[in-house]
C-alpha positions as CSV (number, residue, x, y, z in Angstrom):
1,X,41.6,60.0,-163.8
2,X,40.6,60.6,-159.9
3,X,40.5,57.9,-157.7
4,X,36.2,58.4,-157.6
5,X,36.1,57.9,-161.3
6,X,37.9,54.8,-161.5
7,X,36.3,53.2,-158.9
8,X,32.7,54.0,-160.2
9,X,34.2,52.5,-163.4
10,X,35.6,49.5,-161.9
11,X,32.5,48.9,-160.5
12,X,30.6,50.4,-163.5
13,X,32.0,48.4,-166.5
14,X,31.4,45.3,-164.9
15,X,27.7,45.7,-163.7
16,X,27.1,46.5,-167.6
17,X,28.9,43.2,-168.7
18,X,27.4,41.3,-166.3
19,X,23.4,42.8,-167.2
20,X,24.5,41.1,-170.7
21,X,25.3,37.9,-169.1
22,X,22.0,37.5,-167.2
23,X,20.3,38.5,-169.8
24,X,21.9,35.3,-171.9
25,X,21.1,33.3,-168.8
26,X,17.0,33.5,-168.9
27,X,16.3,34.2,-172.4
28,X,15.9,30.5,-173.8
29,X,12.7,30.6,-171.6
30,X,11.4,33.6,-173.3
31,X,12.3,32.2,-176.7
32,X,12.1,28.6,-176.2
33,X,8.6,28.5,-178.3
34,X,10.3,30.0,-181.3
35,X,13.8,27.5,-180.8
36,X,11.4,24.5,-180.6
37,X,9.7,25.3,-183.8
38,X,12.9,26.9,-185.7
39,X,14.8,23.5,-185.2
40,X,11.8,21.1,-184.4
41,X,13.1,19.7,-181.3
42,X,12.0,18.7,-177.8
43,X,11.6,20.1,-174.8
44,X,14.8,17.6,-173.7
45,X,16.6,18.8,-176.3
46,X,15.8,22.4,-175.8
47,X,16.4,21.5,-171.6
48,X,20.2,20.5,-173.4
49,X,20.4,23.6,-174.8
50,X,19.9,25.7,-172.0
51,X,22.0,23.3,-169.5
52,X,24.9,24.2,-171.7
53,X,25.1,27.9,-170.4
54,X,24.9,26.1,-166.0
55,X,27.0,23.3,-167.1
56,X,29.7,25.5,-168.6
57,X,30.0,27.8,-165.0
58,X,30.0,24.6,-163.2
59,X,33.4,23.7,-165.1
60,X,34.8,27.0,-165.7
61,X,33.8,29.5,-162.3
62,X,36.4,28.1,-160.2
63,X,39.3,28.5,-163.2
64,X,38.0,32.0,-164.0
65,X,38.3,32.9,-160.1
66,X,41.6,31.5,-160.2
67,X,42.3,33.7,-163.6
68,X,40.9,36.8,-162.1
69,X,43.0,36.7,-158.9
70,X,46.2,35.6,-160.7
71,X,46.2,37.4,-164.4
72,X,43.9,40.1,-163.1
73,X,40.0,40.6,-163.2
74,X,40.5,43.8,-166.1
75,X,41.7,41.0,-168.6
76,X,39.8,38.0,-167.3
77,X,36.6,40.5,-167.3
78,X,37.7,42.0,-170.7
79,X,38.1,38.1,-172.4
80,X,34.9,36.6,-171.1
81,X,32.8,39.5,-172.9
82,X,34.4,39.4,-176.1
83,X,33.3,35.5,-176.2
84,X,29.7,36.4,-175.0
85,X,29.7,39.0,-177.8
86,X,31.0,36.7,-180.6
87,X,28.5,33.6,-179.1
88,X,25.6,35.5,-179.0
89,X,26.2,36.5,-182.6
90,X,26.9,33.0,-183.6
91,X,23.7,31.7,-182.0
92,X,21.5,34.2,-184.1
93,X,22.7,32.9,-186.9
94,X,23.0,29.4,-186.2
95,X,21.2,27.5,-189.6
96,X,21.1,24.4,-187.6
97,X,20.8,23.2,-183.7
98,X,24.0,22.2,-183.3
99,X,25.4,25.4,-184.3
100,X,23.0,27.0,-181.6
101,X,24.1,24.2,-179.0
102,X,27.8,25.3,-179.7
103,X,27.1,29.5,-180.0
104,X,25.4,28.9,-177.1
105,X,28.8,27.0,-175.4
106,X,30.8,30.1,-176.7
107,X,28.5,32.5,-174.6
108,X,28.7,30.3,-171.5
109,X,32.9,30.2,-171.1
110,X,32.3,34.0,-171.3
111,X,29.8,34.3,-169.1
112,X,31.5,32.1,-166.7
113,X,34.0,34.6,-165.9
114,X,32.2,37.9,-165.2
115,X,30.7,38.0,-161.6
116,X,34.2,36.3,-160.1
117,X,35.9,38.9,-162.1
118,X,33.6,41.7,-161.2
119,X,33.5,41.0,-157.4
120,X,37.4,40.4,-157.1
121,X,37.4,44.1,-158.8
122,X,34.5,45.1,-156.0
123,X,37.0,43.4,-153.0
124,X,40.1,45.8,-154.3
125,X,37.8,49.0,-154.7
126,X,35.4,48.6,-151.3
127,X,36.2,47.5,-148.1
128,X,35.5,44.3,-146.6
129,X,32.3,45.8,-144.6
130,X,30.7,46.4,-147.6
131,X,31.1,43.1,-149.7
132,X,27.8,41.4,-148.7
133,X,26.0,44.9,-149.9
134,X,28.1,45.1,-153.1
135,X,27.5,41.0,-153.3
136,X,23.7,41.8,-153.1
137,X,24.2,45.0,-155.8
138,X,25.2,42.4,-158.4
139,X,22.7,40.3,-158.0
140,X,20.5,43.7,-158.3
141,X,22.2,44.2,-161.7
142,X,21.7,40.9,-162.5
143,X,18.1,40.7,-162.2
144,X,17.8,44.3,-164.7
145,X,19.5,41.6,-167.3
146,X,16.5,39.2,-166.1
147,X,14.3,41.7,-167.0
148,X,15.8,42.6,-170.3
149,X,15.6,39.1,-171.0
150,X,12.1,38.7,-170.4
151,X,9.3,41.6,-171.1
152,X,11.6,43.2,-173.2
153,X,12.9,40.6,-175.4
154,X,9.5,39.5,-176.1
155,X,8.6,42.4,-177.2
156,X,11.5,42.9,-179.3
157,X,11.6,39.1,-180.4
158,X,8.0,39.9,-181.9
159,X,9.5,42.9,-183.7
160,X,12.3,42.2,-185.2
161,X,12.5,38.0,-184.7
162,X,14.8,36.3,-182.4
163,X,17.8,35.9,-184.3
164,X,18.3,39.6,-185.0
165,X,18.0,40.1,-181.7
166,X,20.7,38.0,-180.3
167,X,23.2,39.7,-183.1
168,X,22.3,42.8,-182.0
169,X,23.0,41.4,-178.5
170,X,26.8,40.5,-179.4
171,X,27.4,43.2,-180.8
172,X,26.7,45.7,-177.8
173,X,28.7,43.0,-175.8
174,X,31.9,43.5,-178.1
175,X,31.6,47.1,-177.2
176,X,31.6,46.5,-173.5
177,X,34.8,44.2,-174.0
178,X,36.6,47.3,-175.4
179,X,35.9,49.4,-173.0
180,X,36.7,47.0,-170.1
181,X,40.5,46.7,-171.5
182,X,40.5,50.9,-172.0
183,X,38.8,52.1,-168.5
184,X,39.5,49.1,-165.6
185,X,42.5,49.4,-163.8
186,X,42.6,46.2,-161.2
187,X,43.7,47.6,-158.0
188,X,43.7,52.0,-156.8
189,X,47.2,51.3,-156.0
190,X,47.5,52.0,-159.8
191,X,45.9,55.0,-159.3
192,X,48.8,56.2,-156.0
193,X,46.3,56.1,-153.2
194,X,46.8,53.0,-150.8
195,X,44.9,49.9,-151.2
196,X,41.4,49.7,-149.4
197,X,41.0,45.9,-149.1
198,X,44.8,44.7,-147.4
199,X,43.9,41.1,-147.7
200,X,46.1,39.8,-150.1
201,X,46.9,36.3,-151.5
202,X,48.1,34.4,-147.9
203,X,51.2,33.2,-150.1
204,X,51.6,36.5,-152.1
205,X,51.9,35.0,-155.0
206,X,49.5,35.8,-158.3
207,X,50.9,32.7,-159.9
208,X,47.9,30.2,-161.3
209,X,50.1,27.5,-159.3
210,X,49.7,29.5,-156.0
211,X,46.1,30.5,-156.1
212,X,44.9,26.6,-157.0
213,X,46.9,25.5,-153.9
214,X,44.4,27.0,-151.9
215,X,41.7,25.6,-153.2
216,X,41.7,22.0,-151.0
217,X,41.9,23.5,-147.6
218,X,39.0,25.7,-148.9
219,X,37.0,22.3,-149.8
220,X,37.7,20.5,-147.0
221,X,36.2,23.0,-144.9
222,X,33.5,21.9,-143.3
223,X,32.1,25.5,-142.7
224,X,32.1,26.4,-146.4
225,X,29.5,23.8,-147.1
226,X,26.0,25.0,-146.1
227,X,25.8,28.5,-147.7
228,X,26.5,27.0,-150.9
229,X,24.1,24.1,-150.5
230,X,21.6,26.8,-149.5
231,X,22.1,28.8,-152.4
232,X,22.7,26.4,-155.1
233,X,18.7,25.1,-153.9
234,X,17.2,28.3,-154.2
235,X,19.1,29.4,-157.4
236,X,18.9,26.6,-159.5
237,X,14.9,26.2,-158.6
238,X,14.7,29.4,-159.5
239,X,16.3,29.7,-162.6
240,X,14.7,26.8,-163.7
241,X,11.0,28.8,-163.1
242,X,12.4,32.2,-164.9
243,X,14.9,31.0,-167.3
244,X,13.1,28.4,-168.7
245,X,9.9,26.5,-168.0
246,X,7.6,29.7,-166.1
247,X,6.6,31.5,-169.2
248,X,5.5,28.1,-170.9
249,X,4.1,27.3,-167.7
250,X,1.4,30.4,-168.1
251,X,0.7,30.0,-171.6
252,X,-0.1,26.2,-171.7
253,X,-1.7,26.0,-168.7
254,X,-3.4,29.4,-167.9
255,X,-4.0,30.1,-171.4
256,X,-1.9,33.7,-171.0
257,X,-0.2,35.8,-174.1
258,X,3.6,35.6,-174.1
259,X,4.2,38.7,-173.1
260,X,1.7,39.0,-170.4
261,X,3.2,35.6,-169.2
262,X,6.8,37.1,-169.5
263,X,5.5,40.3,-167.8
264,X,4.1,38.2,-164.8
265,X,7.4,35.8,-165.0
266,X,9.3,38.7,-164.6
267,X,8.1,39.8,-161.6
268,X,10.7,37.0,-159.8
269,X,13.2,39.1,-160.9
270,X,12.1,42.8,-160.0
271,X,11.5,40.6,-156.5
272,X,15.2,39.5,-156.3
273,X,16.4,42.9,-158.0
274,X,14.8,44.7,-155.2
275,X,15.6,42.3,-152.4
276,X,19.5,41.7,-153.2
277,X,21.0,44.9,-151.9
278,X,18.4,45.5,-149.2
279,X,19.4,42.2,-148.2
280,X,22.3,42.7,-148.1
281,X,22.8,45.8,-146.6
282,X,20.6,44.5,-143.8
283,X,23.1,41.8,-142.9
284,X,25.9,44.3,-143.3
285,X,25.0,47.1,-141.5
286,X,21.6,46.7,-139.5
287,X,21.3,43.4,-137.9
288,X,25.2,42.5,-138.1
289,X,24.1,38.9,-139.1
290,X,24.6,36.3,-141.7
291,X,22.5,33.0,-140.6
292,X,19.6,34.8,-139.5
293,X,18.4,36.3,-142.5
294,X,19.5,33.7,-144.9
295,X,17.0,30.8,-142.8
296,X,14.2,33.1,-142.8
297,X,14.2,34.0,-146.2
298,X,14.9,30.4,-147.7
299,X,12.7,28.8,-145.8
300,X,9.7,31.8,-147.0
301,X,11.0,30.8,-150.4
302,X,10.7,27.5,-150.5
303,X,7.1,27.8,-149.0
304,X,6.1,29.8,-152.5
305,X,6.8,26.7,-154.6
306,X,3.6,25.1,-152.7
307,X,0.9,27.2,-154.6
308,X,2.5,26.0,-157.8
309,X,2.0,21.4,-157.1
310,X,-1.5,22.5,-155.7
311,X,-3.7,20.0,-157.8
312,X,-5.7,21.6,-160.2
313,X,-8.8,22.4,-158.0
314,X,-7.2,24.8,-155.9
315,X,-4.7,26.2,-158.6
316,X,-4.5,29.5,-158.1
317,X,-6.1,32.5,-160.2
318,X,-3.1,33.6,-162.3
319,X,-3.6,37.3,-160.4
320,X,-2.7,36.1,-157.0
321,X,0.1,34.6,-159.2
322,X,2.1,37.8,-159.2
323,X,2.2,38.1,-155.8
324,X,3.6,34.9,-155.3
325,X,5.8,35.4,-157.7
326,X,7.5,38.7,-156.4
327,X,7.4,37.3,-152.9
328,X,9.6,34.5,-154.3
329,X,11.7,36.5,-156.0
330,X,12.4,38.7,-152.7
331,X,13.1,36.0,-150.5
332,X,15.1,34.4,-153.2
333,X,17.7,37.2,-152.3
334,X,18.7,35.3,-149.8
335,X,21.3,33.6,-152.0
336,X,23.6,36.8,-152.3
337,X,24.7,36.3,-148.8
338,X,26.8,33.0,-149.7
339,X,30.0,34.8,-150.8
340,X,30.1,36.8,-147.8
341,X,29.5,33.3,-145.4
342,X,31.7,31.3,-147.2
343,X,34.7,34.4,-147.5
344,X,34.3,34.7,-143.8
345,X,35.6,31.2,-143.3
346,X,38.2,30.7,-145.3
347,X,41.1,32.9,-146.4
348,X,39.7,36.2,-147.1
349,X,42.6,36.9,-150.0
350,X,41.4,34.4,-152.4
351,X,37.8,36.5,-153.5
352,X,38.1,34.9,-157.0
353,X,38.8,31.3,-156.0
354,X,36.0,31.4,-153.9
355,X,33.6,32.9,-155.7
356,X,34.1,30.6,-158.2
357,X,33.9,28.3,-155.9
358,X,30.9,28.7,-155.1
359,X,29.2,29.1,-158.2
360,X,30.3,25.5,-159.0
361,X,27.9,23.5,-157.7
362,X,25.2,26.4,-158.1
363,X,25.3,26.3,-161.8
364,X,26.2,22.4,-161.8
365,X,22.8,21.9,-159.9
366,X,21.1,24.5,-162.3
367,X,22.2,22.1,-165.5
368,X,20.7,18.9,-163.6
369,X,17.7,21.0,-163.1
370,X,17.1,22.3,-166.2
371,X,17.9,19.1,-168.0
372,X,15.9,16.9,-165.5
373,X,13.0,19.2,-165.7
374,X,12.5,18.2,-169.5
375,X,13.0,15.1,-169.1
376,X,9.9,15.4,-166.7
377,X,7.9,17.4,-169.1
378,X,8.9,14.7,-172.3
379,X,7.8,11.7,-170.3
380,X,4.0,13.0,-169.2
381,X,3.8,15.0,-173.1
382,X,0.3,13.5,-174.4
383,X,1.1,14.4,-178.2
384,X,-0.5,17.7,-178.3
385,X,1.2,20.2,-180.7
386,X,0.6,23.9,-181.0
387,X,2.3,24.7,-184.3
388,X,5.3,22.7,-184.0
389,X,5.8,23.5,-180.3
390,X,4.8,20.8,-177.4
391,X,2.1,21.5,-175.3
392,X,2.4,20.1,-171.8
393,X,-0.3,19.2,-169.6
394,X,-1.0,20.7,-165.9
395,X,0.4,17.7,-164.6
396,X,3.8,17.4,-166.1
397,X,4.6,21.4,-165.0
398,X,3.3,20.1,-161.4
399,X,5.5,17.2,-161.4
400,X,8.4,19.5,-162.4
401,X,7.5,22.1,-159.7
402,X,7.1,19.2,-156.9
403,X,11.1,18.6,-157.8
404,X,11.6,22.1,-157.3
405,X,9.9,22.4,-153.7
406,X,11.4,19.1,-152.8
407,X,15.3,20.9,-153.7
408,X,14.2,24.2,-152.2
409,X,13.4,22.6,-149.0
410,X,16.5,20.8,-148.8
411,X,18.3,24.5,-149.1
412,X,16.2,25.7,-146.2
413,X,18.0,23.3,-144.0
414,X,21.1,23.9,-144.8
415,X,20.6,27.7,-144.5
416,X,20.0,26.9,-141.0
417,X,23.5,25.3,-140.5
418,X,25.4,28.3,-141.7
419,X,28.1,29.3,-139.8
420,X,27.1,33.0,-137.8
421,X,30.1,34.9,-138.1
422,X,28.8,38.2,-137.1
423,X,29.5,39.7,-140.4
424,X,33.6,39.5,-139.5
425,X,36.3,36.9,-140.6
426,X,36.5,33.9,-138.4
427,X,39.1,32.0,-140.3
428,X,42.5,31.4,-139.0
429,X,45.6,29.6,-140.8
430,X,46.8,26.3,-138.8
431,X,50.2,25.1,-139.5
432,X,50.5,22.0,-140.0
433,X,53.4,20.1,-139.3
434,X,53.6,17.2,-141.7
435,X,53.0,19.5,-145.1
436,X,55.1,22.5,-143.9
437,X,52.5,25.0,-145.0
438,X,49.0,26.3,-143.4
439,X,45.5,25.2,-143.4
440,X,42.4,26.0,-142.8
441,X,41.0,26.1,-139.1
């Protein structure tokens, strides 16, 4: 195999995998009419459901960074997609609700390992220069999961139901697992050419023991703090818009078709799809910068959550709708840039750790969110029923919404008080003299 091969396939594999695991993180929205009436339960209860998958990463993305930088991403990588494959099964043919709550669990502690294992592959086969542009590239993949999870599954859930398609959704992941443990190879020295990331573990150890012990100086850093505040506001409103509550949203309250309202939700994720890699590449290689860009584009997001707790005499026509909605989903982008901010401060040869790191209060915030929001929705529901599926009124999805711009807000500020490190690595190791070992400057 030449060295161009298996770096296209150590990048390759992985961007497949992860496409899968997106796609398991929006589609309760898309199908979250059919899971109310299947199992006659709540929107709460549904909010539950759909928290698992957040609340899972929020445990498990700082041990699978820690897996994938001391056992290896290949196997880490290889292991998370065989559980996605056999949960996603499981939940298609789940007779009762718990049974979906707990095929839904299996899915999540897959899931939870694939981007820290796919961007500790993407720090051993780039080089550091181009980590924010391969950060946004994931996040590009991503969003082609979102997609698959939203106009396309609806049209395919109206086909052929929504179990079958989950089924057939594990099984395509089980493949992917396979060929993750056949193709990957972890580093290009096992390939003879030289490594083209040198950062390596700061103790040089892959042991589980060594990686954790870097894991409080990285907390206690004070500079790792406000990119991930930033981008846990603007992901987990997000999420909570596309994955879950935005395509009820536009059939209760603008009256809209499922799949015309999952054709206009999904335009948040062609607008982060597109705006991930531009971003970026922008802060990579054009303007050299990491605050700048983050601010601007947080602050324009969390300004497109105000059309949406607009009372309903200026609620916008559902076509000026999709503008808002792409909009959001570009400046939503902004988010990709947190691994870069927060590697630049801290020890650049723990990618996995803090990845993972990173994602933990990101998805911890997202399962607050999610499970908040139908809280929200329950407590204003007026007891009208479609079928067997609640119908909310205008004011419940504007109370949620209001939470939203409220949290996305709060993200704008702290992108403001990230750390500029001019796209290079600021930290340093102090010594200190009372532990015999370094910390973080």
């Amino acid at each position: 195999m030449t060295f161009r091969t298996a770096r296209w396939i150590a990048l390759g594999v992985p961007a497949a995998i992860y496409v899968v695991s997106y796609f398991h993180r929006v589609a309760p929205g898309v199908v979250a009419g059919d899971l109310m009436a299947t199992f006659a339960v709540s929107a709460a209860a549904l909010g539950v459901l759909s928290a698992v998958y957040p609340w899972v990463f929020a445990v498990m993305t700082l041990l699978g960074g820690s897996l994938a930088d001391a056992v290896g991403p290949r196997w880490t990588l290889a292991s998370g997609a065989a559980l996605m494959g056999l949960g996603a099964a499981l939940f298609g043919l789940a007779p009762a609700f718990p049974l979906a709550i707990a095929g839904r669990l299996v899915v999540s502690l897959g899931a939870s390992v694939i981007l820290v294992s796919w961007l500790a592959l993407a720090a051993e086969w780039s080089r550091p220069e181009e980590f924010a542009t391969i950060g946004g590239f994931t996040q590009a993949v991503g969003n082609v999961g979102g997609l698959i999870a939203v106009s396309p599954l609806a049209v395919l859930v109206e086909a052929i139901g929504w179990r079958q398609s989950f089924v057939l959704t594990g099984a395509m992941t089980l493949a992917l697992a396979v060929a993750a443990v056949t193709l990957i190879r972890d580093r290009p020295e096992a390939l003879g050419p030289p490594p083209l990331n040198r950062a390596r573990p700061a103790q040089g150890g892959g042991a589980l023991g060594a990686v954790l012990r870097g894991i409080p100086p990285l907390v206690r850093n004070p500079r790792t703090w406000p990119p991930v505040l930033a981008a846990t506001g603007t992901y987990a409103t997000l999420t909570t818009l596309l994955g879950l509550w935005g395509v009820p949203y536009l059939t209760q309250v603008y009256g809209l078709p499922r799949v015309q309202a999952a054709n206009l939700t999904a335009l948040l994720a062609i607008g982060m799809g597109i705006g991930s890699p531009l971003v970026g590449w922008l802060s990579d290689h054009w303007l050299g910068l990491r605050r700048l860009p983050m601010a601007v584009l947080t602050i324009l997001y969390a300004l497109c959550w105000v059309p949406l707790v607009l009372p309903a005499s200026l609620r916008p026509p559902a076509t000026l709708l999709g503008p808002c909605f792409l909009v959001m989903g570009l400046a939503s982008a902004a988010l990709v840039l947190v691994w870069s901010c927060v590697r630049e401060v801290n020890d650049p040869g723990r990618v996995g750790m803090i990845v993972g790191f990173c994602n933990s209060p990101i998805f911890l915030t997202l399962a607050l969110m999610q499970w908040v929001s139908g809280v929200i929705l329950d407590a204003q529901w007026t007891g009208l029923l479609a079928g067997s599926t609640r119908v909310y009124p205008p004011e419940a999805y504007r109370a949620v919404f209001g939470l939203c711009l409220a949290v996305a807000a709060a993200a704008a500020v702290c992108a403001c008080l990230v750390t500029e490190t001019r796209c290079r690595n600021v930290w340093t190791p102090k010594r200190d003299p009372r532990a015999g070992r370094a910390a973080t400057l």
